[in-house]
N, C-alpha and C positions, 0 to 999 in steps of 0.2 A: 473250631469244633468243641462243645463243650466237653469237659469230664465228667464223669461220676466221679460223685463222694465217695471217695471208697476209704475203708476200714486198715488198719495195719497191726500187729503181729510184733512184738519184741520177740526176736531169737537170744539163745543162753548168750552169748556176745553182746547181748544190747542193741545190736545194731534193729534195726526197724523195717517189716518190710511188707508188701501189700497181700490180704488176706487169699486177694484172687488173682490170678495169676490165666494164661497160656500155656497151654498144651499143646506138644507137637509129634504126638505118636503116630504112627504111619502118613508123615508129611516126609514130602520128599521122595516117595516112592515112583511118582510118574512125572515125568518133563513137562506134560500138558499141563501138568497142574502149578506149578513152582509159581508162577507168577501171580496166579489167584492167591495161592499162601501167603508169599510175601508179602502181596498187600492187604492181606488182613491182618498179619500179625502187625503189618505198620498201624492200621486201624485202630486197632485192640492198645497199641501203645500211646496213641495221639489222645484215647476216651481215658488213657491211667491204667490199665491193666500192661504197668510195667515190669512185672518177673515175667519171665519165658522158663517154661521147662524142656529139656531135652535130653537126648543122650546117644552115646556113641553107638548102642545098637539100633537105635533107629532109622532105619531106611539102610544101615552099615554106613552111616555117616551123612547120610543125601539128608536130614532134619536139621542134622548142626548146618549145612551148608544155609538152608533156605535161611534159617535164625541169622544168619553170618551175612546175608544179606536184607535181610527185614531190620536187622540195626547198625546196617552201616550207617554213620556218620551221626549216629545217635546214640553212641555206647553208655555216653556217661549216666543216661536217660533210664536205663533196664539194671535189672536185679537178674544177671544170666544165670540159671542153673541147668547142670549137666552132671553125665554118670557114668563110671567106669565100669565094665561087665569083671564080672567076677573073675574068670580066666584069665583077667590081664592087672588083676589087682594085687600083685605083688610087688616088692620092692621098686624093681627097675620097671616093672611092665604099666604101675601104677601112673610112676612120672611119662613112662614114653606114652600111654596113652591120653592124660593130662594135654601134653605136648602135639598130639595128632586131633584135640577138640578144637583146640584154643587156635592150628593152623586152619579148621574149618570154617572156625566160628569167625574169625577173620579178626582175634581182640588176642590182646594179652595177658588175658588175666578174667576169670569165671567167677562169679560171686562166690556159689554156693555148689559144692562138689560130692556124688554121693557114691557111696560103692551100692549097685545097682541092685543086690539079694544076695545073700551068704554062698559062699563057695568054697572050695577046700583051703584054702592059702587061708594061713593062720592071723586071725581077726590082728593082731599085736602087728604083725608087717605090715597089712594095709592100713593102720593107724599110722604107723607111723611114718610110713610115705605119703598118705596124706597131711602131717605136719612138719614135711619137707616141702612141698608142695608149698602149704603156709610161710615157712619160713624164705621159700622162693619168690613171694610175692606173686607166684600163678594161681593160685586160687586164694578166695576172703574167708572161706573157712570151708567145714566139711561135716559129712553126715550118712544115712544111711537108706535104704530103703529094703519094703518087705521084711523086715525085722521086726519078729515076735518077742514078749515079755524074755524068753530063756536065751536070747542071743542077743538082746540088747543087757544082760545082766552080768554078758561073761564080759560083750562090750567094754561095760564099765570097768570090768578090768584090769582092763591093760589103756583105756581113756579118761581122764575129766569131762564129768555132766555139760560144762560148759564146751568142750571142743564138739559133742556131737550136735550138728547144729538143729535138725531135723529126724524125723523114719516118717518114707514117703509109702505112704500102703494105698490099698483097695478099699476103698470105704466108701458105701450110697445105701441109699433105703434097705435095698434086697441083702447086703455085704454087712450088718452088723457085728460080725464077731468081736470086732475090736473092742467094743462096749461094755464088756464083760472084764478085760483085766489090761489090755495094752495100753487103750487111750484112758483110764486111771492112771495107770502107770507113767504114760509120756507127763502127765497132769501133774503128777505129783514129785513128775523131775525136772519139770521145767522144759520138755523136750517138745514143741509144737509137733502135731501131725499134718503131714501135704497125701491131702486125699486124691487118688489119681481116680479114672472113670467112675466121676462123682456123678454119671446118670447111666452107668452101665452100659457104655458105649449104644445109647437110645433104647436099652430094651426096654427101658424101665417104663415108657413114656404113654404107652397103651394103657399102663395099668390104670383100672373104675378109682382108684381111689386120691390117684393122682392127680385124675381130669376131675372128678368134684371139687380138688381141694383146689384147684388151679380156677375152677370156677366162681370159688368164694371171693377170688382176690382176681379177677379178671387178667388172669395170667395164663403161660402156657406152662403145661407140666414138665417142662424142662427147668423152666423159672422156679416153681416147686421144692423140684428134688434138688437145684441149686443151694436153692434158702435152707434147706433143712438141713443141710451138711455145713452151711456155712452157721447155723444157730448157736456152734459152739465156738467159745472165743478160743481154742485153742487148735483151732483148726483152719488149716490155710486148703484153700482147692484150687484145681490147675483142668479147667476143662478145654478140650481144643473144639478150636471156631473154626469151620474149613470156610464161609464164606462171611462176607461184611455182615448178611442181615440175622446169620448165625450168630454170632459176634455181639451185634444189638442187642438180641432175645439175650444171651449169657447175662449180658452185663444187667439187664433190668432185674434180676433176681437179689441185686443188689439194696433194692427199697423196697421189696418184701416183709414185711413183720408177719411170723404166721402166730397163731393164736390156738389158747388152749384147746378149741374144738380142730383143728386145725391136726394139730399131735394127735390127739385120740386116735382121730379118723388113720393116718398113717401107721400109727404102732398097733394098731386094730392089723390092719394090712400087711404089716411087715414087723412082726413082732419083736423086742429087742431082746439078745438074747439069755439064756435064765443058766449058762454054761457054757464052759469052755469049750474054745472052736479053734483049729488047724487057724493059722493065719492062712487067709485065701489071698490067690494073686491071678493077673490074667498078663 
């Protein structure tokens, strides 16, 4: 099965890793479905779309299980990433749930590890259980997600720019806010963004402006709003594929070049923004 050429992404580590990625947010929620999953995230990994994203509230676990099966026997293969919910992000509850992914995920050890959104346990503890963690050799490093410019800045700290590996936010056409001062900011620290529901879980896909622009390039407007999120090199995206031919269309977004009439039309439609906005999350 051939791969896509795909793109790749230095994190502050140096290490290297693929621009796009697997999604797996509400996998795992129903039986009938588990085996369709699996085998598309096996899909998705056979075409190069080897990061997986997940996380322990997903499904309450039932997404790490499916992922834990879609890379059995293929671990060395995937760039795994998962997420600790904020409520269990402290010292000891940090490592026990580390501990409770890793027996789902059915490996020993997580690429890339994130505290899931801010919560009250003082950012310095779950730092630093997550570089226990590190130093345990269960997870390759660590990061954040839903983290605005003022919480990645207290971040800093009590962390080094290079241990935070990631902030995995909401970002697609209609979701600009980050444009204004975050994704500057991740820009000018070295910090890559992993855009989650980078097509607004299909709202976006009706939109007149989308379908014209998808028309330009004999594409479909999921293909599109793919490209356009992925336009910026400092930006990784993680959309989920629920079937193989879903999967296909993701990955063709990949040889997309869109073009200056192209942007007009879209920031015509979805203006980027001219002020600061709440970090949004779904």
């Amino acid at each position: 099965m051939a791969r896509q050429h795909m793109r790749y992404i230095a994190l502050p580590s140096g290490d290297d890793t693929p621009v796009f990625g697997q999604g797996t947010w509400f996998m795992g929620e129903r039986s009938s479905d588990i085996q369709r999953e699996i085998h598309t995230l096996q899909h998705g990994i056979e075409r190069g779309l080897t990061l997986i994203d997940t996380a322990e509230m997903y499904a309450d676990g039932g997404a790490e299980k499916v992922v834990g099966a879609a890379i059995k026997g293929r671990r060395d293969d995937v760039f795994l990433v998962s997420k600790v919910l904020p409520g269990n992000a402290s010292s000891t509850g940090t490592i026990a749930a580390c501990e409770a992914s890793l027996k789902r995920l059915g490996t020993d050890y997580i690429d890339l590890y994130l505290l899931h959104w801010r919560g009250h346990i003082p950012l310095e503890e779950t730092a630093n259980a997550m570089e226990d963690l590190v130093e345990q050799g269960k997870i390759g490093q660590w990061g954040v997600s839903n983290f605005d410019v003022d919480d990645l800045n207290e971040l800093m700290t009590v962390a080094e720019n290079e241990q935070v590996a990631v902030n995995q936010v909401l970002y697609n056409l209609s979701r600009r806010g980050i444009e204004y001062d975050l994704l500057p900011w991740c820009r000018s620290n070295s910090m890559p963004i992993m855009a989650y529901s980078p097509i607004e879980q299909a709202r976006l896909l009706e939109h007149p402006a989308l379908t014209e622009v998808a028309k330009r390039h004999q594409a479909t407007a999921a293909q599109i709003a793919l490209a356009w999120v992925l336009r910026d090199h400092n930006i990784i995206t993680i959309p989920k594929a629920s079937t193989i031919e879903h999967m296909v269309e993701n990955i063709g977004s990949l040889s997309i070049e869109l073009q200056h009439e192209d942007y007009v039309t879209l920031d015509t439609a979805f203006p980027p923004p001219s002020r600061k906005k709440p970090l949004e999350m779904l």
